[in-house]
C-alpha positions as CSV (number, residue, x, y, z in Angstrom):
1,X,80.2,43.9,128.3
2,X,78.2,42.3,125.1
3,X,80.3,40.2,123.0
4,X,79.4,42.0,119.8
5,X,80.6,45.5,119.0
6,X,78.7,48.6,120.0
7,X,79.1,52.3,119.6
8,X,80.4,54.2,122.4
9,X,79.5,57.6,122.4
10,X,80.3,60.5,125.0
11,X,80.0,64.2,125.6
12,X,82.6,66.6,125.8
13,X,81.9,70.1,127.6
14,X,84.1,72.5,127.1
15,X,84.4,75.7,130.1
16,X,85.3,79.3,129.7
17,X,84.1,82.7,128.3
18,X,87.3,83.1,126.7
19,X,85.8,80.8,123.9
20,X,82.2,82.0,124.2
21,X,83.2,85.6,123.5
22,X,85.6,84.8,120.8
23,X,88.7,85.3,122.2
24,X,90.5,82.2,121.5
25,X,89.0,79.0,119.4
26,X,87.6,75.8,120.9
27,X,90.9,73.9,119.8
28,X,90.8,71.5,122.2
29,X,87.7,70.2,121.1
30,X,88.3,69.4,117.7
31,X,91.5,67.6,119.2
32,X,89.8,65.9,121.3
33,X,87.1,64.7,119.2
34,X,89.7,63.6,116.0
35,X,91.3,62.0,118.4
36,X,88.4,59.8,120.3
37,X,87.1,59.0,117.1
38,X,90.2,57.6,115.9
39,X,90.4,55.1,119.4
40,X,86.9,54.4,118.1
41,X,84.7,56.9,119.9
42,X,82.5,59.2,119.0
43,X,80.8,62.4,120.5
44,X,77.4,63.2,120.3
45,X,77.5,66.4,121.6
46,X,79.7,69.0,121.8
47,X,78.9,71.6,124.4
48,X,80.3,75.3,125.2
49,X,79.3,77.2,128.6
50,X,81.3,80.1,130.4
51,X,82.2,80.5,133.8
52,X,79.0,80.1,135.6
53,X,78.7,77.6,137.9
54,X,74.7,77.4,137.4
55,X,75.5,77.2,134.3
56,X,77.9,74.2,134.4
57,X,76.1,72.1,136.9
58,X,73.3,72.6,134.6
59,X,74.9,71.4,131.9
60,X,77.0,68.7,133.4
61,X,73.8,67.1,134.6
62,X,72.5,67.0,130.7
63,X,75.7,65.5,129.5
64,X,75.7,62.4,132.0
65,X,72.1,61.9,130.0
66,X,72.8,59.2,127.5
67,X,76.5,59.6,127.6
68,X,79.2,56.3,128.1
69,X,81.6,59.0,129.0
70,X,81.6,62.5,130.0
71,X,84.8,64.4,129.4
72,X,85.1,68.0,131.1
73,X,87.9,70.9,129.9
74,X,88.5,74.6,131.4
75,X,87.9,76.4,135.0
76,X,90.4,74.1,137.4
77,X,92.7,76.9,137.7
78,X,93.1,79.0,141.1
79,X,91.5,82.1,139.9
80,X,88.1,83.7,140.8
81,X,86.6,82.5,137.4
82,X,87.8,79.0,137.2
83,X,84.4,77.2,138.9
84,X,84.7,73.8,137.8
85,X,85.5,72.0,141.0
86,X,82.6,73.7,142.8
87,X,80.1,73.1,139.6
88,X,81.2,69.1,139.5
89,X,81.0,69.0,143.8
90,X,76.9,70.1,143.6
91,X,76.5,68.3,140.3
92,X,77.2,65.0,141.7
93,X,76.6,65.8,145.2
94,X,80.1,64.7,146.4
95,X,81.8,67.1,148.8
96,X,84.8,68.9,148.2
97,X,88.3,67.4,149.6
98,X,91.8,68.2,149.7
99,X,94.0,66.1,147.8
100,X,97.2,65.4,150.2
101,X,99.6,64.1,147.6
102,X,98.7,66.7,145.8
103,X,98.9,69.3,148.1
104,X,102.3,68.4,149.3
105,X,103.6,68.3,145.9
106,X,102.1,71.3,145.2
107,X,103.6,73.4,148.2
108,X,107.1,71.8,147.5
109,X,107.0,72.9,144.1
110,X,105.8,76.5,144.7
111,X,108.5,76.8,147.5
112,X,111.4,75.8,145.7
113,X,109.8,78.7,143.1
114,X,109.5,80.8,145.7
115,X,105.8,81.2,145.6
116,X,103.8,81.5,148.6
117,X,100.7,79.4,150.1
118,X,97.9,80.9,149.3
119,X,94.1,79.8,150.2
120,X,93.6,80.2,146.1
121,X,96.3,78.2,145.6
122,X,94.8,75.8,148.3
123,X,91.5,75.5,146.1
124,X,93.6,73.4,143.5
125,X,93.9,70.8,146.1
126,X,90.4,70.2,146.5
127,X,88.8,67.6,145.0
128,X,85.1,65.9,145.0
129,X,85.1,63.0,146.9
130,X,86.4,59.7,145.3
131,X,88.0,61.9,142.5
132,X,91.5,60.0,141.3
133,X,94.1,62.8,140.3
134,X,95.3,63.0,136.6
135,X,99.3,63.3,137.0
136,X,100.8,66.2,139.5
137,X,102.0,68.6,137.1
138,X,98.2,69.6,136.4
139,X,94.9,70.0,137.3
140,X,93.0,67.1,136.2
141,X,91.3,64.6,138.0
142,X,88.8,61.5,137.1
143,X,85.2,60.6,138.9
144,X,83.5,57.7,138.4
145,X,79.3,58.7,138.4
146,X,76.9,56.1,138.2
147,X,79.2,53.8,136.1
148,X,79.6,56.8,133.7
149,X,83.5,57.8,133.9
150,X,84.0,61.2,133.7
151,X,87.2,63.2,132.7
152,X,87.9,66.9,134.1
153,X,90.6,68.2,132.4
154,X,92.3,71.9,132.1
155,X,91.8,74.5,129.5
156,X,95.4,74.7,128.0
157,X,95.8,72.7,125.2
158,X,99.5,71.4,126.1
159,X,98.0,69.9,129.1
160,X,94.8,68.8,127.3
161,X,96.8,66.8,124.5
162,X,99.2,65.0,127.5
163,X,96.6,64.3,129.8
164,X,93.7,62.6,126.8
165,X,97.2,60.2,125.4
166,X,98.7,59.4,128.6
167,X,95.4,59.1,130.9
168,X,91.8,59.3,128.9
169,X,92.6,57.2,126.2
170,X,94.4,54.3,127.6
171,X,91.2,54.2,130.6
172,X,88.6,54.5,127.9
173,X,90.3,51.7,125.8
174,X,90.6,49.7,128.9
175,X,86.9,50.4,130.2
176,X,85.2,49.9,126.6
177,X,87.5,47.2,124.7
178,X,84.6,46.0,122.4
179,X,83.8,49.4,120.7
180,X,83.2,49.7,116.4
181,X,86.1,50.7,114.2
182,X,85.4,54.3,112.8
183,X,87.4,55.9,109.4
184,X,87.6,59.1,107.8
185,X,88.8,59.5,104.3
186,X,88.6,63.5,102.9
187,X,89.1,63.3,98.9
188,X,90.2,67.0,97.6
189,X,88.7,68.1,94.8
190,X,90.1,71.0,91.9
191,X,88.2,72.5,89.3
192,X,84.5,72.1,90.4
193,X,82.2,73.6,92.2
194,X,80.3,72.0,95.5
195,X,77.0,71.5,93.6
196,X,79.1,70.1,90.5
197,X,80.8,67.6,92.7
198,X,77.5,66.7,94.3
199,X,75.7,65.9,90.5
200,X,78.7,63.6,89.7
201,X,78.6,61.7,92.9
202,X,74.3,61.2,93.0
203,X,75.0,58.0,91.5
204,X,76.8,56.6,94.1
205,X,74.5,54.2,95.9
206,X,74.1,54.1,99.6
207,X,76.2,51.6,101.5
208,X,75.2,50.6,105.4
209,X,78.6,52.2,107.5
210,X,79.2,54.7,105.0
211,X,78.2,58.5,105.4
212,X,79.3,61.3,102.5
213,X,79.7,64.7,103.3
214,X,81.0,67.9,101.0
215,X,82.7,70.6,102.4
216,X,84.4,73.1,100.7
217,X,87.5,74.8,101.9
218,X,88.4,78.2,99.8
219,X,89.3,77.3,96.6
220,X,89.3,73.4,97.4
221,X,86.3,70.8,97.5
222,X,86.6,68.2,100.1
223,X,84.2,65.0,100.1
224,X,84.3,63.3,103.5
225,X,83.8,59.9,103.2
226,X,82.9,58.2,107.0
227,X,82.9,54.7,107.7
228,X,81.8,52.5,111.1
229,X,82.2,48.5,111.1
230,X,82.0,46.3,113.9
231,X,86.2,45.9,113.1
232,X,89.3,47.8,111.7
233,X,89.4,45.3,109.1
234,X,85.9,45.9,107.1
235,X,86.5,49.9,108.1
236,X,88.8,49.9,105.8
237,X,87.2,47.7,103.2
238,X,84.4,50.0,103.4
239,X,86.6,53.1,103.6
240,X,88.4,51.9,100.2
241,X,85.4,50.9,98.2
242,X,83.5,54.3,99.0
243,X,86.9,56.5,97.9
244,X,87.5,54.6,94.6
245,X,83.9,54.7,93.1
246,X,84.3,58.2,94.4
247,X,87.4,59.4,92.5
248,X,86.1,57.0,89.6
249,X,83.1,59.5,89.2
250,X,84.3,62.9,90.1
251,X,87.5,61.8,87.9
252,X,91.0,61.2,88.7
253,X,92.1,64.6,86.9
254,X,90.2,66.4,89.4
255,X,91.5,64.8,92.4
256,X,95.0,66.7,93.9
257,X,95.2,64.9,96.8
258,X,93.9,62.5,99.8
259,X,93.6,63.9,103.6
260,X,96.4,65.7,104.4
261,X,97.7,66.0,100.9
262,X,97.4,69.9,100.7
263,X,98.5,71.5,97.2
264,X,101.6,72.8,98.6
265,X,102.4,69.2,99.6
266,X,101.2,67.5,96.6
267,X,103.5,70.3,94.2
268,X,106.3,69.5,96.0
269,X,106.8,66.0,95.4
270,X,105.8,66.4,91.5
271,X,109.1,69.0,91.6
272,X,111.0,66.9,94.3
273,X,110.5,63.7,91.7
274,X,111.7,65.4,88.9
275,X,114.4,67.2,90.1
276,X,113.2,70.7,89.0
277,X,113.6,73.5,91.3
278,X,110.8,76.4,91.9
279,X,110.8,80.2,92.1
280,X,108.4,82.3,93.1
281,X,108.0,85.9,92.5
282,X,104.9,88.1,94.3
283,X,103.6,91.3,94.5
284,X,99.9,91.5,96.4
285,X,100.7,88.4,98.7
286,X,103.2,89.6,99.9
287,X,105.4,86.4,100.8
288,X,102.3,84.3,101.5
289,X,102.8,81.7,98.4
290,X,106.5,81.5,99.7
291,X,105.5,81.1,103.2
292,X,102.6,78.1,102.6
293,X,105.2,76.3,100.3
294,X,107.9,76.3,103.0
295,X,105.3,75.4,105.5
296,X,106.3,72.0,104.0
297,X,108.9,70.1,105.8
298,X,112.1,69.2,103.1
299,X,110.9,72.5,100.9
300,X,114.6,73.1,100.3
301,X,115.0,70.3,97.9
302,X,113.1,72.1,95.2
303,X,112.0,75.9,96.3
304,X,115.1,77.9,95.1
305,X,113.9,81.5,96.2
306,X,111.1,84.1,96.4
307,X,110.9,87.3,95.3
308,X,108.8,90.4,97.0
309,X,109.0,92.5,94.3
310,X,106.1,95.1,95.4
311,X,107.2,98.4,93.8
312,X,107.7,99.1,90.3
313,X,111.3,99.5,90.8
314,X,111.6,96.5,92.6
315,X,110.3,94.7,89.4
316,X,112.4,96.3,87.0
317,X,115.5,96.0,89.4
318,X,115.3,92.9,90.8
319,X,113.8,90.9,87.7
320,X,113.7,93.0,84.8
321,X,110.2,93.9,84.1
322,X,110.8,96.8,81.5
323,X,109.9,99.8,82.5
324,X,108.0,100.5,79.0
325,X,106.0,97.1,79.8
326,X,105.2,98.8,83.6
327,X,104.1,101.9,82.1
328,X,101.8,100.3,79.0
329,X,100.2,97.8,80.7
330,X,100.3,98.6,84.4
331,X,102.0,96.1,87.2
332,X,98.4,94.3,87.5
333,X,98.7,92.7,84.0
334,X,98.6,89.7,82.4
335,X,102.2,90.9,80.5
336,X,103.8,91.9,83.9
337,X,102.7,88.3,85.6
338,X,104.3,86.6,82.6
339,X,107.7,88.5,82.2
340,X,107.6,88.6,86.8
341,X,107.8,84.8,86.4
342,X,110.1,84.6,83.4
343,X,112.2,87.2,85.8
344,X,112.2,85.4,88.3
345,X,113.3,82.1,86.5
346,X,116.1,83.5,85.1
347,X,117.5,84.9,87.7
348,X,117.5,81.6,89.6
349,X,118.2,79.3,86.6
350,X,114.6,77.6,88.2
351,X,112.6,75.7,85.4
352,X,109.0,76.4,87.3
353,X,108.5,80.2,88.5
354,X,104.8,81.4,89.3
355,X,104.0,84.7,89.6
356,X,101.5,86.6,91.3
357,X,100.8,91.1,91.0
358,X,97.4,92.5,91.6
359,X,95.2,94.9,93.5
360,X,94.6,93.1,97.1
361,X,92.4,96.8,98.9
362,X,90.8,98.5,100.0
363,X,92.5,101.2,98.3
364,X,93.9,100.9,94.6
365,X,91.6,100.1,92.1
366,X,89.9,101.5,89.4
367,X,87.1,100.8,86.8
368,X,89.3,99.1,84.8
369,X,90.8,97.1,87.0
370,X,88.8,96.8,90.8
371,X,90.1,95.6,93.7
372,X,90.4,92.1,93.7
373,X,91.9,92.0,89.7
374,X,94.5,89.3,90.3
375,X,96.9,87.6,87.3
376,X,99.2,85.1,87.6
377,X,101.7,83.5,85.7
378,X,103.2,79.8,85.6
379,X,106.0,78.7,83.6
380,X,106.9,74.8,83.6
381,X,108.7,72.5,80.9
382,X,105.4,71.0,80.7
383,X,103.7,74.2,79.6
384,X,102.2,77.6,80.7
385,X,99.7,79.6,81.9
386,X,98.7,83.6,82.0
387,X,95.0,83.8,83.5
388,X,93.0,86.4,85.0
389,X,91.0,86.8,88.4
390,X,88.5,88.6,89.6
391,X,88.1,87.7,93.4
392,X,85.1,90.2,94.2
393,X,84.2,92.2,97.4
394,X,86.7,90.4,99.9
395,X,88.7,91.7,102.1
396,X,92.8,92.1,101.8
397,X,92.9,89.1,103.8
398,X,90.6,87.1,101.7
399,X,91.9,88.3,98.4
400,X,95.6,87.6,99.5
401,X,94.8,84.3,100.3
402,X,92.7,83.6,97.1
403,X,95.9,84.7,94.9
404,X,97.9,82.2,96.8
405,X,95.8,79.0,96.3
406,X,94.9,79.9,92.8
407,X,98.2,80.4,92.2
408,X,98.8,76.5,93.5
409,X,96.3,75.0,92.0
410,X,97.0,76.3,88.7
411,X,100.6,74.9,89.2
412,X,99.6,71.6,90.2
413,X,97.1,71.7,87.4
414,X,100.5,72.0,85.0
415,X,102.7,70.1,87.2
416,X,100.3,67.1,86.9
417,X,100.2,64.5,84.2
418,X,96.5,64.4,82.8
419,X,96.2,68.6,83.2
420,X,94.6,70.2,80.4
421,X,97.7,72.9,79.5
422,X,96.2,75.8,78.9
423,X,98.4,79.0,77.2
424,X,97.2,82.4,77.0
């Protein structure tokens, strides 16, 4: 091993036509990838294949091209589909063999279950030659292949997480202790568009161990800022120097949050440090702004109640829309948000309410007002807003969730100290 730092990259193959045809996501991938690159790995190449074993031998062969480490999830299980064992047995030309301990273990555990022996069952047993088992309670197992260490892991994500902390990690750590120190910093960004966010930051001069990268997410602009250094220590320096000349130019007001500082987060420590409480009150979504603020743990210090006020009558009932305001201007108004969140305040003695009523599809809308037309309303002691949206040709889905994060972001936009407050 060199004395000075070096990248250690790997490849990660991930097995089954579950995730090919769309059935599930490739979760375990993007956990296993955050993950390695936080131990100071990286992949360069993430590879899908289904239940072929062509296919995978094919594959496997590629990945051990290049690669430090090879690490191998899906098709160990003791169905007709799961090939992985065979595939990894002709890949590396080691024979297959049955795994004693394993197999003893195995038949005790299925007998006290009740289960009987089975020659698929038997197939989990068998190994390629020199293969060290991964734990008992699983189907993994580890190969050493022309000094490349490879990890074949199951499908299920449980068993994925367990096996990378307890086993992968700790051997790749051990195998490669003089590895870079890699960082990722996401900066969230309100109020501007991608190319917007781009002009402001063309300025920024490139640094060596620094990569910038802008995503955005919905309503959100995230700019990924990536750092590699030969140590933790000038990662970080690195890391911090990229995100301050970056908030410096896209400006402070802009900026809601830092990594996993999502809106709903962010809004409820502005209420939770003054003490106020929040209502919400919703017609379109349904619940959904309710739902993403209580996705926050400790949401009961400062989110009173929330209101599902969908019919007319539920409006007028519940928070005492007038029936005369209902009937001039329609529920999907900018008079009906407003007196739905001053409704909904009262009735909870709250001092923020926001309020959401509009025409989410397919069905509903007119010339006047398409689907899509969204208002809502925010009421805070630092001031208030009434504004319109037109969210287009989306689907109910789409436009649901629109409402929602526009309806956060226009009350951290109030809720936060150098907000323009805007009254209309």
């Amino acid at each position: 091993m060199a004395d000075t730092p070096s990248h250690v990259t790997g490849s990660l193959l991930t097995i089954g036509d579950e995730i090919l045809l769309g059935d599930i996501q490739n979760g375990n991938a993007r956990h296993i990838a955050a993950e390695l690159r936080a131990r100071g790995f990286l992949l360069d190449r993430i590879v899908t294949v289904g239940d072929i074993e062509d296919t995978i031998v094919e594959h496997l062969w590629q990945c051990l091209e290049g690669s430090h480490f090879v690490i191998v999830t899906g098709g160990l299980g003791p169905t007709d589909d799961d090939r992985t064992c065979a595939a990894v047995s002709r890949a590396l030309g080691r024979p297959l063999i049955c795994n004693s301990n394993y197999a003893d273990w195995l038949k005790d555990r299925l007998a006290k279950a009740g289960v009987e022996w089975s020659r698929e069952i038997e197939r989990m047993t068998e190994l390629p030659e020199g293969a060290v088992k991964l734990g008992l309670d699983s189907a993994g197992f580890f190969v050493i292949h022309k000094d490349i260490p490879c990890y074949f892991l199951p499908g299920v994500p449980e068993e994925v997480k367990l096996l990378l902390e307890k086993d992968v990690l700790p051997d790749l750590e051990a195998r490669f202790p003089n590895r870079h120190a890699y960082r990722k910093h996401i900066v969230r960004i309100q109020g501007l568009l991608e190319v917007q966010v781009n002009r402001k930051l063309r300025s920024l001069d490139p640094v060596d161990g620094i990569d910038i990268g802008y995503y955005p997410q919905g309503r959100e602009n995230w700019v990924s800022i990536f750092a590699a250094a030969p140590n933790e220590e000038e990662c970080q320096t690195l890391l911090q120097n990229a995100r301050d000349k970056i908030v410096s130019l896209i400006g402070a007001r802009h900026v809601s949050g830092h990594n996993d500082d999502c809106l709903e987060k962010v809004i409820g420590r502005l209420l939770r440090e003054r003490s106020w409480k929040l209502v919400t009150a919703e017609s379109c979504t349904g619940g959904l702004l309710s739902r993403k603020i209580t996705a926050i743990p400790g949401a009961s210090d400062y989110l009173d109640r929330g209101f599902v006020t969908y019919s007319n009558r539920a409006k007028n009932e519940l928070l005492g829309v007038p029936e005369e305001l209902l009937g001039q201007y329609g529920a999907v108004s900018a008079q009906v948000a407003r007196a739905l969140a001053e409704g909904a305040a009262a009735n909870a003695s709250a001092q923020v309410s926001v309020a959401i009523t509009g025409i989410a599809g397919p069905g509903g809308g007119s010339a006047e007002k398409p689907v899509g037309t969204v208002f809502i309303a925010c009421l805070t002691p630092m001031g208030e807003r009434v504004e319109k949206f037109s969210f287009g040709e989306a689907t109910r889905e789409q436009i649901q969730e629109s409402s929602a994060q526009a309806a956060l972001t226009m009350l951290w936009e109030l809720l936060s100290e150098d907000a323009p407050l805007v009254c209309e």
